[in-house]
MOPAC internal coordinates of N, CA, C and O (Angstrom, degrees):
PM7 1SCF
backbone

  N    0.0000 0     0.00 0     0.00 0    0    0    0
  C    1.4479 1     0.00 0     0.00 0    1    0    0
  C    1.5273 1   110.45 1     0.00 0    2    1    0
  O    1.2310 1   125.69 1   128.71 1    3    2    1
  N    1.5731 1   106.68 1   -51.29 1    3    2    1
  C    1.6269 1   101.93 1   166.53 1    5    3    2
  C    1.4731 1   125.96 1   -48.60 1    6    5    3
  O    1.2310 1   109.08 1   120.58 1    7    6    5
  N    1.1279 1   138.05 1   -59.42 1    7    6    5
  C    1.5850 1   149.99 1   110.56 1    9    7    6
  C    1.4510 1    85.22 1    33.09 1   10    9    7
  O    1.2310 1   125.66 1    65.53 1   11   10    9
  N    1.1688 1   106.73 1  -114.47 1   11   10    9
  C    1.7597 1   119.66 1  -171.48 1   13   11   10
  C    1.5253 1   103.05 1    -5.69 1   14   13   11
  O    1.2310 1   129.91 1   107.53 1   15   14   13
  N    1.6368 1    98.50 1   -72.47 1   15   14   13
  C    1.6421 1   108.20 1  -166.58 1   17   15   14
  C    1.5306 1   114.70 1   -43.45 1   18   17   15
  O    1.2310 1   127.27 1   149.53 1   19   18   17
  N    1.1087 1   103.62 1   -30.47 1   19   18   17
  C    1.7359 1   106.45 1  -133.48 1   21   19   18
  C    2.3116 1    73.48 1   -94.97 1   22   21   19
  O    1.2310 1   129.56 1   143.33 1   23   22   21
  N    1.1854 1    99.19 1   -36.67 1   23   22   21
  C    1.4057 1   107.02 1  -170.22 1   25   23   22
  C    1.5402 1   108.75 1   -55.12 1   26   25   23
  O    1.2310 1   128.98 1   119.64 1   27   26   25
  N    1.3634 1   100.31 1   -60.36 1   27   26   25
  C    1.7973 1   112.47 1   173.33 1   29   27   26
  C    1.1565 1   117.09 1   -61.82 1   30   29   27
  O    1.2310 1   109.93 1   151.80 1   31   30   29
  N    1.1769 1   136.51 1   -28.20 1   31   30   29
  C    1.3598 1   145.12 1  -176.92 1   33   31   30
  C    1.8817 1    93.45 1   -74.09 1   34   33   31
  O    1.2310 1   121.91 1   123.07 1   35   34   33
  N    0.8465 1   113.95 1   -56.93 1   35   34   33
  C    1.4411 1   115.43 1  -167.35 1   37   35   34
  C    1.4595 1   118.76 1   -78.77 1   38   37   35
  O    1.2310 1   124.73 1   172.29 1   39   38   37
  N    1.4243 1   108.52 1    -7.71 1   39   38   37
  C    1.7822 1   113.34 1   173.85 1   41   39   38
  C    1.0816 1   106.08 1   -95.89 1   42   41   39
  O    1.2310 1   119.83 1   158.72 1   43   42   41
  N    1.6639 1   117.94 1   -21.28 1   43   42   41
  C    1.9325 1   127.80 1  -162.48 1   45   43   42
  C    2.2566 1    71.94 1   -84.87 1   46   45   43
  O    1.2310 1   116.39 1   107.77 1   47   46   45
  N    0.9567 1   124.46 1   -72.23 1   47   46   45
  C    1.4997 1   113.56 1   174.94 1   49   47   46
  C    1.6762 1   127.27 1   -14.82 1   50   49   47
  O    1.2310 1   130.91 1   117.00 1   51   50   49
  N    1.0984 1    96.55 1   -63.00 1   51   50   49
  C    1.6696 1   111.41 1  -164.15 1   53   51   50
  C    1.6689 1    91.05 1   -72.37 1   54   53   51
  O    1.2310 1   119.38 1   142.46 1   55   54   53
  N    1.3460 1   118.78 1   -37.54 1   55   54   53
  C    1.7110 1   118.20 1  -166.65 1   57   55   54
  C    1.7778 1    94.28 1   -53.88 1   58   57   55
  O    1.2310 1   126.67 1   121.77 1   59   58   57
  N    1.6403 1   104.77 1   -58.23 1   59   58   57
  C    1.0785 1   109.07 1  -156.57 1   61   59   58
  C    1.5097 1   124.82 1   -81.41 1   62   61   59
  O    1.2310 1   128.22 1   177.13 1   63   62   61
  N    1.2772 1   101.78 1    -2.87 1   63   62   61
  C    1.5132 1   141.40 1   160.43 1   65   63   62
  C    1.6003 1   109.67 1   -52.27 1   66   65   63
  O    1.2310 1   123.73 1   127.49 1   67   66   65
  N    1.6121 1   110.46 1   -52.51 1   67   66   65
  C    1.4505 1   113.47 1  -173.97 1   69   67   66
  C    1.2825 1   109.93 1   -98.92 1   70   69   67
  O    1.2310 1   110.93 1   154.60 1   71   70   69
  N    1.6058 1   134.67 1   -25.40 1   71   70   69
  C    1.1881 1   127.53 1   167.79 1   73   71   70
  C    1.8594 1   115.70 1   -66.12 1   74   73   71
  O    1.2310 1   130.16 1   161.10 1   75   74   73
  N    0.9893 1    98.01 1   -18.90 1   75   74   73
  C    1.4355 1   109.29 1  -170.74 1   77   75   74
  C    1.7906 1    93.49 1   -68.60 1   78   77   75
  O    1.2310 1   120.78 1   118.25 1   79   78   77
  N    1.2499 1   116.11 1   -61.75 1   79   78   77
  C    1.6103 1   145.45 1  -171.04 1   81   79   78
  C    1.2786 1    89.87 1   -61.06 1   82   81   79
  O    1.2310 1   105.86 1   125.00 1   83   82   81
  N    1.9307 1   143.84 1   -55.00 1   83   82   81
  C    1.6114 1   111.12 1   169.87 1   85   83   82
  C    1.2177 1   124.17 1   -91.50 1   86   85   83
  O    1.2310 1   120.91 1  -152.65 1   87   86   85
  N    1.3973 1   115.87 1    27.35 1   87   86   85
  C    1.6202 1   116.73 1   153.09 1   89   87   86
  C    1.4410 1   114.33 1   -81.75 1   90   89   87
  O    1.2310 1   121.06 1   134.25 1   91   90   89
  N    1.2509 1   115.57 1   -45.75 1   91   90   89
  C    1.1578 1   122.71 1  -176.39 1   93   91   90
  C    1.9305 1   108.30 1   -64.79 1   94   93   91
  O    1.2310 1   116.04 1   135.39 1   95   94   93
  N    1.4128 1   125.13 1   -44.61 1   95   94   93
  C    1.2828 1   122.94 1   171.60 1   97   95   94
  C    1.7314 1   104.84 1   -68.73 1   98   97   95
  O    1.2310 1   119.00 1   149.02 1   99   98   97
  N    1.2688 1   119.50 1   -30.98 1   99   98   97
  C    1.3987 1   104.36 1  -177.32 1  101   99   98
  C    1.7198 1   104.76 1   -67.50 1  102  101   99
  O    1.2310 1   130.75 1   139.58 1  103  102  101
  N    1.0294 1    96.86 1   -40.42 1  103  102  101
  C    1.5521 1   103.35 1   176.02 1  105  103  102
  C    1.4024 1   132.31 1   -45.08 1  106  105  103
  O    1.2310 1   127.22 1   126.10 1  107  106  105
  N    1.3054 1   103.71 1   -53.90 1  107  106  105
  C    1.7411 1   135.61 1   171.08 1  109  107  106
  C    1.4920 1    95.13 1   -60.55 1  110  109  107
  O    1.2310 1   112.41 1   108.81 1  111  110  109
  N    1.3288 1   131.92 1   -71.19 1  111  110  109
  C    1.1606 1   119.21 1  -164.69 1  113  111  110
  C    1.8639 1    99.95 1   -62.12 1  114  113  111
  O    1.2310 1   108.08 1   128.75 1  115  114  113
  N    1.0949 1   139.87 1   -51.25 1  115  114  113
  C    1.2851 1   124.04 1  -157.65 1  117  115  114
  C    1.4781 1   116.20 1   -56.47 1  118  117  115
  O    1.2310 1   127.82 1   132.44 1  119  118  117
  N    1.7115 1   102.54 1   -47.56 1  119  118  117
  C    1.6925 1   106.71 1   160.03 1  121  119  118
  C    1.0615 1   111.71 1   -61.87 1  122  121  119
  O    1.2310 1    97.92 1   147.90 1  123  122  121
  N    1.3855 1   157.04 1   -32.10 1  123  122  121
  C    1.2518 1   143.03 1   167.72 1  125  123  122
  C    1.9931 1   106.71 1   -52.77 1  126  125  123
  O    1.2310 1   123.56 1   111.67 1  127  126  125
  N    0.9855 1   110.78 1   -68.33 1  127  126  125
  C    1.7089 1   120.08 1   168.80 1  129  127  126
  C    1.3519 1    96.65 1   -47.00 1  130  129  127
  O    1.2310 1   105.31 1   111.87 1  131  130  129
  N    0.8713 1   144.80 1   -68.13 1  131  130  129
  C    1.5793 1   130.20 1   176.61 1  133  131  130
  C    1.4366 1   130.72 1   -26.01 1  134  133  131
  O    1.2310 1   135.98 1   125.12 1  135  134  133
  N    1.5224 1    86.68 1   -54.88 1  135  134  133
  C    2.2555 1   103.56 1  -169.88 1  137  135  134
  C    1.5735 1    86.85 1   -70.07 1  138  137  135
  O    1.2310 1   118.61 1   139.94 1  139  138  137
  N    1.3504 1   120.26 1   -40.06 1  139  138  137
  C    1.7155 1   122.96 1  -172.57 1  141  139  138
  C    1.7854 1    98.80 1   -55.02 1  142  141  139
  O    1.2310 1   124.56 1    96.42 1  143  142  141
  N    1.0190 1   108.85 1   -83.58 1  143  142  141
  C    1.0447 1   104.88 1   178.54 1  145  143  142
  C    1.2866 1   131.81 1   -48.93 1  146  145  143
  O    1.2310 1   100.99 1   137.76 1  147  146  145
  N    1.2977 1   152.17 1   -42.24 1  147  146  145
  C    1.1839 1   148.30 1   118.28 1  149  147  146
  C    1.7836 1   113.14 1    13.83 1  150  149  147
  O    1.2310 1   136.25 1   142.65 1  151  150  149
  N    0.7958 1    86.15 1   -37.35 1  151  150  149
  C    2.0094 1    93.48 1  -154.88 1  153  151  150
  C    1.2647 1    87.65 1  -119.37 1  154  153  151
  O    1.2310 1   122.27 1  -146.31 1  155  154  153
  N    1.4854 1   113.26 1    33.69 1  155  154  153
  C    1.8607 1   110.62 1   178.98 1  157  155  154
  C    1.6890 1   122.60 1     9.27 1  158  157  155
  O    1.2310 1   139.40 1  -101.26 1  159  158  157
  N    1.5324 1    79.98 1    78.74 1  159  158  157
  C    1.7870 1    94.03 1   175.55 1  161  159  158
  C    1.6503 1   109.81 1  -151.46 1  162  161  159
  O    1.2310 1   137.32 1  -124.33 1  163  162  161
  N    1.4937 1    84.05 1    55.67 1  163  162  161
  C    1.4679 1   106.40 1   169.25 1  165  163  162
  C    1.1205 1   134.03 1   -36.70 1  166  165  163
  O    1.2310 1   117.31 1   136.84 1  167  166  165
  N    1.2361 1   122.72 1   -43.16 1  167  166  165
  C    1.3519 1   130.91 1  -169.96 1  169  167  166
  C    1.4741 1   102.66 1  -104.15 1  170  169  167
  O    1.2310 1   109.86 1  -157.76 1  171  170  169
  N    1.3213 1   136.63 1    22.24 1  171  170  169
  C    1.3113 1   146.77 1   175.25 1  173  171  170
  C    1.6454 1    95.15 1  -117.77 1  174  173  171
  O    1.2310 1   116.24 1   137.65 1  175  174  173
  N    0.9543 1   124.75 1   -42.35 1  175  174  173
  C    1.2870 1   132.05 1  -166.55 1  177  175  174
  C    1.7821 1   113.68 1   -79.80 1  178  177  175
  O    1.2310 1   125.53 1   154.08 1  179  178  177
  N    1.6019 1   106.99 1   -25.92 1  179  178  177
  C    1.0769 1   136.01 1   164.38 1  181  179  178
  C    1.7678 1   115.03 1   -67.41 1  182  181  179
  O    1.2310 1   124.94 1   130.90 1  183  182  181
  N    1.1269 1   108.12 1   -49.10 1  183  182  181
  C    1.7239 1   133.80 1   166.16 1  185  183  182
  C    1.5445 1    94.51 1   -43.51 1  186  185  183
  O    1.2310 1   117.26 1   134.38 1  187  186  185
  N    1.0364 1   122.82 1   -45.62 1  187  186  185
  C    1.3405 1   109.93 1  -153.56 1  189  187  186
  C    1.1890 1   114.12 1   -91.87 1  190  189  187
  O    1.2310 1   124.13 1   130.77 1  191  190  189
  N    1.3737 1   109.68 1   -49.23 1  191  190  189
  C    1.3458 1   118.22 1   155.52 1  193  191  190
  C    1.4477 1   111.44 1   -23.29 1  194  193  191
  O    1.2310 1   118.66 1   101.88 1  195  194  193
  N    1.2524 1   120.17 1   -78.12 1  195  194  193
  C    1.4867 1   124.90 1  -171.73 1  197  195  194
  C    1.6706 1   121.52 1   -34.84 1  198  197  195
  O    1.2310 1   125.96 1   118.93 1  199  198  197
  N    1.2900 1   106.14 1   -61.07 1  199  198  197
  C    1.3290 1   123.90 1   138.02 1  201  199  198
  C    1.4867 1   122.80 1    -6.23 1  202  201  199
  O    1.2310 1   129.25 1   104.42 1  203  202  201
  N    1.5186 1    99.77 1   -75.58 1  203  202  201
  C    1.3417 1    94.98 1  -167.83 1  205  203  202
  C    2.0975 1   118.80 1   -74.24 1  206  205  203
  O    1.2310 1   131.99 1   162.85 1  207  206  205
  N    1.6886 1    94.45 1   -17.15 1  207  206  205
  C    1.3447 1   111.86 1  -179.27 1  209  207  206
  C    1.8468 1   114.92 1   -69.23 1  210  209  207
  O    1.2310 1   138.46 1   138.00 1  211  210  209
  N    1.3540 1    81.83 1   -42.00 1  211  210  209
  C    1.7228 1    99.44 1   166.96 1  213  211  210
  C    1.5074 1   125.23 1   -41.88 1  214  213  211
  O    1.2310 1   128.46 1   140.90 1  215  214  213
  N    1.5787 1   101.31 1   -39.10 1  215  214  213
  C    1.6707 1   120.79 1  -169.00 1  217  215  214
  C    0.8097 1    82.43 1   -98.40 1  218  217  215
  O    1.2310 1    93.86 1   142.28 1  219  218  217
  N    1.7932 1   162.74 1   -37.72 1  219  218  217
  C    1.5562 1   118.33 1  -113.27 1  221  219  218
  C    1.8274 1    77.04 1  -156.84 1  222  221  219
  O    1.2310 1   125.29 1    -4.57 1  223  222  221
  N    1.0261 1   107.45 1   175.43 1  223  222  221
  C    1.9038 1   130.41 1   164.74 1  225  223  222
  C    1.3246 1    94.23 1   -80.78 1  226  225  223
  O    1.2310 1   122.43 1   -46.38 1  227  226  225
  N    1.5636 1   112.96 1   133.62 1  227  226  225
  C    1.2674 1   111.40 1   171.61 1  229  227  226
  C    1.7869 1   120.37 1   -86.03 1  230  229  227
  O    1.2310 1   134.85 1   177.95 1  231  230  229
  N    1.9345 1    88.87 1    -2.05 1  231  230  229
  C    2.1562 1    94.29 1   173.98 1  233  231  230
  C    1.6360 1   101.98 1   -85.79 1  234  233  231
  O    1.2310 1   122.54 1  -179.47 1  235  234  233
  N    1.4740 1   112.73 1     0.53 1  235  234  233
  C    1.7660 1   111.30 1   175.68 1  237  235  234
  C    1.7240 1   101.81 1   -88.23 1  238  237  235
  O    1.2310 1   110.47 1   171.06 1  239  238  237
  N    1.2578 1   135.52 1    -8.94 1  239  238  237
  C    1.1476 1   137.45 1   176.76 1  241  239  238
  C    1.5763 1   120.23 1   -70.81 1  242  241  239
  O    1.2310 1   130.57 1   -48.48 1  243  242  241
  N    1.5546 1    97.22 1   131.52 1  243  242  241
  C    1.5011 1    97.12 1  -166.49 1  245  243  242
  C    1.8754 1   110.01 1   -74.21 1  246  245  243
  O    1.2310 1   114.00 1   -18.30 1  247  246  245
  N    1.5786 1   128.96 1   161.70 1  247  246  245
  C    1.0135 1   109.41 1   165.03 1  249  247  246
  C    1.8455 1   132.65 1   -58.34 1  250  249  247
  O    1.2310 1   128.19 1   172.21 1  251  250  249
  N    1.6062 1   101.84 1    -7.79 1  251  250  249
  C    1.6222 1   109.05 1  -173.79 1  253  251  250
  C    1.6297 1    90.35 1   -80.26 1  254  253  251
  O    1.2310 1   109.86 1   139.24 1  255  254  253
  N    1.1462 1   136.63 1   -40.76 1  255  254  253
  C    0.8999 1   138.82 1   171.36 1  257  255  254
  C    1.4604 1   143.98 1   -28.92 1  258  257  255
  O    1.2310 1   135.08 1   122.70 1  259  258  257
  N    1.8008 1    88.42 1   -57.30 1  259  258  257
  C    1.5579 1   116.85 1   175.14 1  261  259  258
  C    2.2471 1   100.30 1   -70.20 1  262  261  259
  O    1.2310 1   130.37 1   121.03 1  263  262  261
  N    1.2327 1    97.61 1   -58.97 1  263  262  261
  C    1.5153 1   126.02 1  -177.90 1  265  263  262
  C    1.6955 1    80.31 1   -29.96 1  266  265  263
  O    1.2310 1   111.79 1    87.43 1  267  266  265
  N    1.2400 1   133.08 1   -92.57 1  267  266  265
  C    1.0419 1   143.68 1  -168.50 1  269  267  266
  C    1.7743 1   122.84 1   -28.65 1  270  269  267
  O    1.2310 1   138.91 1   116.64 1  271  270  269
  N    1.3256 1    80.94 1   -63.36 1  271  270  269
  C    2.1663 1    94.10 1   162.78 1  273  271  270
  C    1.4628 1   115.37 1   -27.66 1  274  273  271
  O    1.2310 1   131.93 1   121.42 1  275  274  273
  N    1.5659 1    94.58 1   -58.58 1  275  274  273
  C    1.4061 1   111.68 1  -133.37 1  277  275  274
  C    1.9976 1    78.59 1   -91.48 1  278  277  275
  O    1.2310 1   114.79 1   131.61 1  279  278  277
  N    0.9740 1   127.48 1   -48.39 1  279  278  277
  C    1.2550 1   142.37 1   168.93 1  281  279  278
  C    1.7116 1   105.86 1   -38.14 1  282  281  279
  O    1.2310 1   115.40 1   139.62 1  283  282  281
  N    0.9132 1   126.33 1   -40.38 1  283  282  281
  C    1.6193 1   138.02 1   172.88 1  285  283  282
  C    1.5775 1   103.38 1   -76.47 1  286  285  283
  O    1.2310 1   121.09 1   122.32 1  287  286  285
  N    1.9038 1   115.52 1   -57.68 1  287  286  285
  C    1.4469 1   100.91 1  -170.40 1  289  287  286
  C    1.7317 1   110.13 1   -62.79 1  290  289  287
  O    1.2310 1   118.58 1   164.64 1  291  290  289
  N    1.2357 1   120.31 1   -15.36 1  291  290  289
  C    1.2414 1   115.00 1   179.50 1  293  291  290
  C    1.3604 1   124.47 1   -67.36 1  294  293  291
  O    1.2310 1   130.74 1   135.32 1  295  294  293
  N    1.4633 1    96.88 1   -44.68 1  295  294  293
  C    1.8955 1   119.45 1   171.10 1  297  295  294
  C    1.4027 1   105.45 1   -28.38 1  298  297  295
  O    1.2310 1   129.99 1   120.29 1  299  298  297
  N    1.5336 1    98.35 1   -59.71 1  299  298  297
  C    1.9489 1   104.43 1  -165.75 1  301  299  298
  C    1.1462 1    96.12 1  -118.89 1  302  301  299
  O    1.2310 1   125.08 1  -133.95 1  303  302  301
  N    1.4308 1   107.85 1    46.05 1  303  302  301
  C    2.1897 1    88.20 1   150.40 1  305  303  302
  C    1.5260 1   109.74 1    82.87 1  306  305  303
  O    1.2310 1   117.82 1   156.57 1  307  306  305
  N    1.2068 1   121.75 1   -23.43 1  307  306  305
  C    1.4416 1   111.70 1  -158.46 1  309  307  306
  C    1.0846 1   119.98 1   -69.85 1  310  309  307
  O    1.2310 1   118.76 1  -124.62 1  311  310  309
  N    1.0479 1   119.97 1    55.38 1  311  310  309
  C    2.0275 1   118.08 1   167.88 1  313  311  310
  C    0.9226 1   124.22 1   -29.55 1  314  313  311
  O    1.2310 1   109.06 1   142.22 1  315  314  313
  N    1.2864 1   138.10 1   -37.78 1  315  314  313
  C    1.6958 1   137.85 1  -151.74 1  317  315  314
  C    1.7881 1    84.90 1   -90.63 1  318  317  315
  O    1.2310 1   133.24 1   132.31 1  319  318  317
  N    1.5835 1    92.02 1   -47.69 1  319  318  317
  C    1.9772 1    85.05 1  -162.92 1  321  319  318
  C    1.2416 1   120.48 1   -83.79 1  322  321  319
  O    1.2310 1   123.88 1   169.90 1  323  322  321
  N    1.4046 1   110.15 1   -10.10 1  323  322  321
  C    1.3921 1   130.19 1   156.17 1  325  323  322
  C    1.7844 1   102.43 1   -52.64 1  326  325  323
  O    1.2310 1   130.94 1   130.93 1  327  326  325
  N    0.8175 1    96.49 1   -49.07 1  327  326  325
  C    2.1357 1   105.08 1  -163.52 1  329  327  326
  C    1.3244 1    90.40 1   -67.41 1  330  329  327
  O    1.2310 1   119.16 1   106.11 1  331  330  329
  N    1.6949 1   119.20 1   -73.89 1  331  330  329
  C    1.5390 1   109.69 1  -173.23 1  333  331  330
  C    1.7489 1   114.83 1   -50.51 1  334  333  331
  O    1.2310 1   108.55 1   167.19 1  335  334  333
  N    1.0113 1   139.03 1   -12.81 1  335  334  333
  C    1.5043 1   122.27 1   171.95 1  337  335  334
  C    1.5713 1    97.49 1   -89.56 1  338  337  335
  O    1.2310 1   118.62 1   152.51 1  339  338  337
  N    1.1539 1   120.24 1   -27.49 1  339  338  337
  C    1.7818 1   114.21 1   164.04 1  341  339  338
  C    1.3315 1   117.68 1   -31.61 1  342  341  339
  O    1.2310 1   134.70 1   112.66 1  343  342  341
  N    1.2628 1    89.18 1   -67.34 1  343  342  341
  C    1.5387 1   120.34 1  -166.18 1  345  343  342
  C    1.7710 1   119.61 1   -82.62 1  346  345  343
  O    1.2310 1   131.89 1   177.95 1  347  346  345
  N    1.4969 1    94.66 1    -2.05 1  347  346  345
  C    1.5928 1   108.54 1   151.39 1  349  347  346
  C    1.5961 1   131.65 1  -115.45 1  350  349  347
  O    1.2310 1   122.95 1  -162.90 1  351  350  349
  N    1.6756 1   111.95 1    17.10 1  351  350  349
  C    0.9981 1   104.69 1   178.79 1  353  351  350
  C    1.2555 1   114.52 1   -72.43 1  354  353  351
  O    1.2310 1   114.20 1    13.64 1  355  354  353
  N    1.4426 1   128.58 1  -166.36 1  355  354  353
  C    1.6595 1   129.94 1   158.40 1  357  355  354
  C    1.9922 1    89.29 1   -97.03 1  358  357  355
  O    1.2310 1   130.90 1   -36.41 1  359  358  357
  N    1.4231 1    96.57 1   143.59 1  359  358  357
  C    1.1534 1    92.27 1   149.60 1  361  359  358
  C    1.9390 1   152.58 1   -50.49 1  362  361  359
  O    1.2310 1   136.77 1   177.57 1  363  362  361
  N    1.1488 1    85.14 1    -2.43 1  363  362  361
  C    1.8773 1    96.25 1  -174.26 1  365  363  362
  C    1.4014 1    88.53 1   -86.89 1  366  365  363
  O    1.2310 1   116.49 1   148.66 1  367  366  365
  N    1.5154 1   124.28 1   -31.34 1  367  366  365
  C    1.2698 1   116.69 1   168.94 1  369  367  366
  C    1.0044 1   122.14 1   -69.55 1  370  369  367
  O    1.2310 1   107.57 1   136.74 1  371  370  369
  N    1.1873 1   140.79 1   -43.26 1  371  370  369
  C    1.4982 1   139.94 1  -148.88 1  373  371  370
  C    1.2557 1   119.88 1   -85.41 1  374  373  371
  O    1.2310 1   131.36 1   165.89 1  375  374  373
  N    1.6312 1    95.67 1   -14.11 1  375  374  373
  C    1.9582 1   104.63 1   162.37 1  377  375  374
  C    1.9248 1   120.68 1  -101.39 1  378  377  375
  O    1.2310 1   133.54 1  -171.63 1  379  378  377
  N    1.3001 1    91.42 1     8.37 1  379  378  377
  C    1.9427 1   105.61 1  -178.30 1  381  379  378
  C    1.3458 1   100.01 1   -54.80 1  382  381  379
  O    1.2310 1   116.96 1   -44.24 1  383  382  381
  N    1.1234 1   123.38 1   135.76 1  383  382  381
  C    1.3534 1   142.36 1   176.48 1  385  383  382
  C    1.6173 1    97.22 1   -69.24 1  386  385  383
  O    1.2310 1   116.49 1   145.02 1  387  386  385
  N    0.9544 1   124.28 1   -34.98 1  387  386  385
  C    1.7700 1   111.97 1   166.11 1  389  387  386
  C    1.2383 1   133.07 1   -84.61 1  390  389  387
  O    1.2310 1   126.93 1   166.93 1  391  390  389
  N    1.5785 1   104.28 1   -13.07 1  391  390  389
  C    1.3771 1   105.07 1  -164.08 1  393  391  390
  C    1.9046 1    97.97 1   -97.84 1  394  393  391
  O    1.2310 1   121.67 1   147.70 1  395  394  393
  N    1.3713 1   114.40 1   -32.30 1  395  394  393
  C    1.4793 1   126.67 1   163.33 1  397  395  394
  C    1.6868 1   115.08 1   -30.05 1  398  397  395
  O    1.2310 1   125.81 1   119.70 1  399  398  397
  N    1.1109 1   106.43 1   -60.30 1  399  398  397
  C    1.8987 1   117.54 1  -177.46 1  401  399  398
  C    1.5397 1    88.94 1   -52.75 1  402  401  399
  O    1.2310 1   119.66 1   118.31 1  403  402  401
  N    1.6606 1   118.25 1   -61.69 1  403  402  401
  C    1.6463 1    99.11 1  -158.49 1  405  403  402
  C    1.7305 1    94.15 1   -84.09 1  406  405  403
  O    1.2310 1   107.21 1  -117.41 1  407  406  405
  N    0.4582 1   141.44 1    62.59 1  407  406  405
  C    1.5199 1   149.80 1   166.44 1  409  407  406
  C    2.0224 1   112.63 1  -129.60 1  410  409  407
  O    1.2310 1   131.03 1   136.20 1  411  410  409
  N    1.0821 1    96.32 1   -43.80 1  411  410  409
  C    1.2166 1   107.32 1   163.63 1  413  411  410
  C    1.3976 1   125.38 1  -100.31 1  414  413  411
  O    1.2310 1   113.19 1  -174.69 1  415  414  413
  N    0.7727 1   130.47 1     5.31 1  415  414  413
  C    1.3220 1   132.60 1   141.64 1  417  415  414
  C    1.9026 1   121.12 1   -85.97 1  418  417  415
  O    1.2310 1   130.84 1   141.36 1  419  418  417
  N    1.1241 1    96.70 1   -38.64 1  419  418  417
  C    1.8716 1   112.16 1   155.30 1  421  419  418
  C    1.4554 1   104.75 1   -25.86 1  422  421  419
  O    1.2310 1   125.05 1   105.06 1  423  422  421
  N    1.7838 1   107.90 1   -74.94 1  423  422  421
  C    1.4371 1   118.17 1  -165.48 1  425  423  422
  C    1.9560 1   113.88 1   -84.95 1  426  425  423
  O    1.2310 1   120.10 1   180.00 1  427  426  425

């Protein structure tokens, strides 16, 4: 029975251990896409993204994240790649009160 405890106690740890660790990278990357963009270097900021989509689930992506993308494909025109991160969000995104503005500004 101790066993049990000591077991659950220590996986409810490690869970919150790793969610903790992709807040903090979702985080890092969005300010990173930010300073990029900022400093109109859109298509670097775009780079990274890709990158990070490559490694990761793109439904683990925060909305500052997407905001940022989509905020870059607008910079330079990019409609098409603007559309495919549309068309890869999760839906919980696609009705975010933040992510809506750059969506319309997208189109």
């Amino acid at each position: 029975m101790l066993n049990k405890l000591v077991n659950n106690r220590l996986s409810f740890a490690i869970n919150i251990a790793k969610r903790s660790a992709i807040i903090k990278s979702n985080a890092n990357l969005g300010n990173q896409m930010r300073l990029l963009n900022n400093k109109k270097e859109f298509k670097k900021s775009l780079e990274l993204f890709d990158k990070y989509k490559e490694k990761n689930n793109i439904e683990k992506c925060s909305n500052w994240i997407i905001i940022q993308a989509l905020k870059a494909c607008t910079k330079i025109d990019d409609l098409k790649r603007g559309s495919n991160i549309h068309n890869l969000i999760s839906p919980r995104l696609k009705y975010d009160p933040y992510v809506l503005p750059s969506l319309i500004h997208l189109y």
